[in-house]
C-alpha positions in Angstrom: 0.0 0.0 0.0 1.7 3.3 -1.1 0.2 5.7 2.1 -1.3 8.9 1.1 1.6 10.7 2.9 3.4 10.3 -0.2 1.1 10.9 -2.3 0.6 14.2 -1.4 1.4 15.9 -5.2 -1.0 13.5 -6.8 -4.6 14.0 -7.1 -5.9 10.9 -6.3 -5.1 9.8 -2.2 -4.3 6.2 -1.4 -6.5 4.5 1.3 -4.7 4.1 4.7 -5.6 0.9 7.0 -5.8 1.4 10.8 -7.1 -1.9 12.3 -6.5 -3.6 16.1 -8.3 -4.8 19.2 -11.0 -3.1 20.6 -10.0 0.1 22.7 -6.5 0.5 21.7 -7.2 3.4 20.3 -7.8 3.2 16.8 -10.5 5.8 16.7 -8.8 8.2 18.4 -5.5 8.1 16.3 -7.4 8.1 12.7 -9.4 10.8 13.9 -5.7 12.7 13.9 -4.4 11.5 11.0 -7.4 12.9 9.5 -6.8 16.3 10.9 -3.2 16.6 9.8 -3.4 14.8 6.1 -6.8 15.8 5.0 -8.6 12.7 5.1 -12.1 11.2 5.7 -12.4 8.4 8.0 -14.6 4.8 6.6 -15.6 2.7 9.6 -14.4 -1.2 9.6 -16.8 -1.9 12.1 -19.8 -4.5 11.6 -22.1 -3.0 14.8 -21.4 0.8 13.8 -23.2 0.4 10.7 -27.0 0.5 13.0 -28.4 3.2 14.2 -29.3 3.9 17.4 -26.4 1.2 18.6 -24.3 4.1 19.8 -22.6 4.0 23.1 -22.1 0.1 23.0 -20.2 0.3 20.2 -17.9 3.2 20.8 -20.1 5.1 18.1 -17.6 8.8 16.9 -20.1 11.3 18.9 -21.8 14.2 17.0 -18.7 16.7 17.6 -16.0 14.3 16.3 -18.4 13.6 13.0 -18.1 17.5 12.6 -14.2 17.7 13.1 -13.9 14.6 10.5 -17.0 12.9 8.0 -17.2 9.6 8.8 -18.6 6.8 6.5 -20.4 3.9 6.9 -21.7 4.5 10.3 -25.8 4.8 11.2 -26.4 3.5 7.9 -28.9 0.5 8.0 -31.9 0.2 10.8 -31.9 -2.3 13.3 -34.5 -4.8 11.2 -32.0 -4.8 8.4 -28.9 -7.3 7.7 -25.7 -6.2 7.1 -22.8 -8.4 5.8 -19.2 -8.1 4.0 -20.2 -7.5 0.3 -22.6 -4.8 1.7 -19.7 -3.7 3.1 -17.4 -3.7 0.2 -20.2 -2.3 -1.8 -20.5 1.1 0.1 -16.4 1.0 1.1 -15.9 1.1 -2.9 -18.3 4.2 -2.8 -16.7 6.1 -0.2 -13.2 5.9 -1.5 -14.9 7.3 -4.8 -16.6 10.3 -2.8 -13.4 11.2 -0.4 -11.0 11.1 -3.8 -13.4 13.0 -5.7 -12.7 15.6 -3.1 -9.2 15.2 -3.3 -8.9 13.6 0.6 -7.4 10.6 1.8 -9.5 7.3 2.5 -8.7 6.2 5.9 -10.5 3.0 6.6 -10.4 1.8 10.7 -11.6 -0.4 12.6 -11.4 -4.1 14.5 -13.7 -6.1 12.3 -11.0 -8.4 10.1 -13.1 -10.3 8.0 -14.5 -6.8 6.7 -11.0 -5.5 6.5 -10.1 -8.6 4.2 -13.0 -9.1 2.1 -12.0 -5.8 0.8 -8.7 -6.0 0.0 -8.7 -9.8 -1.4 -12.5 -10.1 -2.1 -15.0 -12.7 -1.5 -14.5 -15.3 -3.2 -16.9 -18.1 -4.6 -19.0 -18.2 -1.5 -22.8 -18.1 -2.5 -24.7 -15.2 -1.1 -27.3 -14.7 1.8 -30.3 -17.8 2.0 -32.5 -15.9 3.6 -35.3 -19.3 3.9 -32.5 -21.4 5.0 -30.6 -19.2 7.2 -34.3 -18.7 9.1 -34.3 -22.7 9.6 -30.9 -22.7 11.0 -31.4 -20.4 13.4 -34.1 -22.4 15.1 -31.2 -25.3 15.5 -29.9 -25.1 18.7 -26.3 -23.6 18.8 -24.5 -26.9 19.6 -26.3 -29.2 17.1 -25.1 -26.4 14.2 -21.3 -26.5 16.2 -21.4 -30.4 15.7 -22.2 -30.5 12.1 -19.5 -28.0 10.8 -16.9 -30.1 13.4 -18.2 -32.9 11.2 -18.7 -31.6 7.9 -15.4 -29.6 7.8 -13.2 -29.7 10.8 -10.6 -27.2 9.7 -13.2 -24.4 9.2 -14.3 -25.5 12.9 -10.9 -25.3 14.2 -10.6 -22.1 13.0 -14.2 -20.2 13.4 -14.8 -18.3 15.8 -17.1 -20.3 18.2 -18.6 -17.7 20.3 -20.0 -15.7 17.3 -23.4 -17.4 15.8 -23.5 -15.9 13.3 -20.1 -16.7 12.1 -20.8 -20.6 12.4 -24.9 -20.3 10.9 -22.8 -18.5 7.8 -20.5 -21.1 7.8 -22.8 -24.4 7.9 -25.4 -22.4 5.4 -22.4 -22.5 3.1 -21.7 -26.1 3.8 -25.3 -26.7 2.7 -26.0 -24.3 -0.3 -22.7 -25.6 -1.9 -21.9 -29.1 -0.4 -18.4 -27.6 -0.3 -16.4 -27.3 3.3 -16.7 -23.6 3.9 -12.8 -23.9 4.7 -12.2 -24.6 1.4 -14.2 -21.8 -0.2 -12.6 -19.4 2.0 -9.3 -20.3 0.2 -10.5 -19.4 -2.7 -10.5 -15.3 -2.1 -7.8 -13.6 -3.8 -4.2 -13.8 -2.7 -2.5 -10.0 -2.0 -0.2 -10.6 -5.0 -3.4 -10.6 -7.0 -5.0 -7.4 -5.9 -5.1 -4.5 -8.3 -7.2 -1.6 -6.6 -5.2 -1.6 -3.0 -2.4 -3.6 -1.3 -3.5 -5.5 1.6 -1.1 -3.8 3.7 -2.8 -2.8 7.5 -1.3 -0.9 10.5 -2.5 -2.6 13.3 -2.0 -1.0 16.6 -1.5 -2.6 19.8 -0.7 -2.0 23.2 0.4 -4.3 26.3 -2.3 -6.6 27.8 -2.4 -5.0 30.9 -2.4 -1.2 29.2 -5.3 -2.3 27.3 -7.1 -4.3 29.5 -7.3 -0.9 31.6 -8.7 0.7 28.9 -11.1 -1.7 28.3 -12.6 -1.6 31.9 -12.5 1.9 31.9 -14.5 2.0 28.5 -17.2 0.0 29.6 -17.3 2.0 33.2 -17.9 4.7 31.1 -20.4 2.9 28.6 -22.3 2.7 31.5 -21.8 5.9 33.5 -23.3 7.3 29.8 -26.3 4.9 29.9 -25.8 1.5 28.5 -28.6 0.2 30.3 -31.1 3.5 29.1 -29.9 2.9 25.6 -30.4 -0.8 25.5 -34.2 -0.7 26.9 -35.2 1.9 24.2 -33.4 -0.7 21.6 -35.7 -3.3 22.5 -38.6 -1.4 21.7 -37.1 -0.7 18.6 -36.1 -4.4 17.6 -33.1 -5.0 19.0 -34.1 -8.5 20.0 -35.3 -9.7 16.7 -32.1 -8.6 15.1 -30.2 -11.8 15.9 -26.4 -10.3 14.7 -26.7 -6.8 16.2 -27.5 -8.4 19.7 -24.6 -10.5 19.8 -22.9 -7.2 20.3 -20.7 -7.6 23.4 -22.3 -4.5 25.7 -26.4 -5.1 24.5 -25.9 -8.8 25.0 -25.4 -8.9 28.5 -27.2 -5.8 30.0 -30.7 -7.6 28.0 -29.8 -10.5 29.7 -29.8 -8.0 32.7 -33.0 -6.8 32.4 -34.3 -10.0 31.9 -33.1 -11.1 35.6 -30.3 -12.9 34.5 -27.5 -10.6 36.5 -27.5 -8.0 38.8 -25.7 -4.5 37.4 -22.8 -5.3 39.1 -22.5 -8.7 37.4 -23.5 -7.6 34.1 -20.8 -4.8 34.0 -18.0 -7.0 34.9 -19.5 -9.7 32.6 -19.1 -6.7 29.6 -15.5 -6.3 30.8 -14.4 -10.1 30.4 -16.0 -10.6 27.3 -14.3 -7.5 25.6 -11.3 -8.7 26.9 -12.3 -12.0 25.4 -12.8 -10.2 22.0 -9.4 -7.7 22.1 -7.7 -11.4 22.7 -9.6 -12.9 19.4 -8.9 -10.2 17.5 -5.5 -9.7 18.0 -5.1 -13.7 16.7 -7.4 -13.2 13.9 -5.4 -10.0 12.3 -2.1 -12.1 13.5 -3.0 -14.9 11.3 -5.2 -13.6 8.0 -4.2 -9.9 8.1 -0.7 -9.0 6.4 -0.5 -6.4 9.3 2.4 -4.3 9.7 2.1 -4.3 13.9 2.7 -1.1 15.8 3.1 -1.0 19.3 1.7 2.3 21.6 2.1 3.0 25.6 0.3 4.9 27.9 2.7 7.3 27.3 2.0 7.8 23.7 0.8 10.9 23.0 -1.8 11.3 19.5 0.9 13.4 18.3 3.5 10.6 18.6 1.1 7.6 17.8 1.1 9.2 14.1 4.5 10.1 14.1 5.1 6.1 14.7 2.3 5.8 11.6 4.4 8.1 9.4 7.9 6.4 10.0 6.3 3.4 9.2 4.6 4.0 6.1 7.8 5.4 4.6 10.1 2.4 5.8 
């Protein structure tokens, strides 16, 4: 990927790639970036994309959409399904809207599989059964985890088996195509073969216990803002029916809250271990599929220095 930094003289600005775990400050450090190279910001995030799902998913407030537009956020309603080729679809239209203006693309976030369906594609996979992925999710959870262990072990060795939705994609596959899903995966371009970007990524990260501070902080704060308030006017609003957007680590566990299942107490420290669950997933899924070029911060780093560090980089 040749950054925009050096592309300063041309009229059309290369995309730059901020990805990383969950509150090591990706946001904050594209936001920045933005600032000082002239850039628009395109979110990488799969629970950003609905509206009304703001502070559980770290949302850029009002006055941070003002300093910087920001793409592909509050753009479908909770009833509606969002997936990777939707994603690529308005990605593609962004970059065309920011260079058209002359400003630099700067996609960020943690979702990977967003992050590398755009740069490699999708590959053969069929799209979205809409009767058939209703059927399977009526199966219970383990019954579909037993038939993709059976029907293609290496995609179950390698899915992640906390996310339902991940695994109902993977088994409709299985059936649609009677291919392992594992196998069709392969089949998405290789980075030699891309044309449009290079699959180069800047992923930031930071030492477990530095980010596991900023984790509990961010969800301390998730709630001082209203977590709960926010999650009870989403369930009026079809939160619950909306399978994938509930799976979102924050909304999950304060509905199971209000149901009676924990006390606050419980359900905020619940929101803390499974974040750190997810920083901890993420960091192994952009380690394995993401060609990312890793950068290290402190909690001394200042903004300032965090995109000094990006600059050196992208001119190494």
């Amino acid at each position: 990927m040749v950054l925009a930094f050096t592309l300063a003289g041309q009229k059309m600005k290369s995309p730059v790639f901020i990805a990383g775990p969950t509150a090591v400050g990706k946001s904050a450090v594209a936001l920045a970036l933005a600032e000082q190279i002239g850039g628009e910001i395109i979110s990488v995030d799969s629970m950003q994309v609905y509206r009304g799902l703001d502070i559980g998913t770290a949302k850029p407030s009002a006055s941070e959409r003002a300093r910087v537009p920001h793409h592909l956020v509050d753009i479908c309603n909770l009833h509606e399904a969002f997936d990777a080729a939707q994603f690529i679809r308005h990605a593609q239209n962004a970059i065309a809207e920011i260079q058209a203006h002359g400003r630099t693309p700067i996609f960020c976030g943690g979702t990977g599989l967003y992050f590398k369906a755009f740069l490699e594609g999708l590959g053969e996979a069929p799209p979205a059964d809409e009767k058939l992925r209703a059927e399977l999710e009526t199966i219970p959870f383990e019954s579909l985890l037993h038939e993709l262990r059976e029907r293609d072990p290496v995609a179950y060795e390698k899915i992640d088996r906390q996310n339902p939705r991940r695994v109902i994609r993977a088994v409709e596959v299985i059936r649609l195509t009677g291919k392992r899903f594992s196998e069709q995966r392969a089949e998405w371009k290789s980075p030699a073969q891309i044309t449009n970007h290079e699959s180069r990524i800047f992923c930031l990260t930071r030492p477990a216990a530095d980010l596991h501070a900023r984790i509990n902080l961010r969800v301390d704060e998730m709630f001082a803002r209203g977590l709960v308030a926010e999650t009870r006017e989403l369930l009026k609003h079809g939160l619950a029916e909306n399978k994938f957007a509930l799976q979102a680590i924050g909304y999950r566990q304060v509905v199971e809250h209000l149901a009676g299942e924990h006390d606050l107490a419980e359900a905020i420290e619940l929101v803390k271990i499974k974040t750190r669950q997810f920083a901890k997933r993420q960091m192994t899924w952009f380690r394995r599929h993401g060609n990312c070029e890793w950068l290290e911060l402190t909690s001394h780093d200042s903004l300032e220095n965090i995109v000094e560090k990006l600059n050196h980089h992208s001119l190494a």
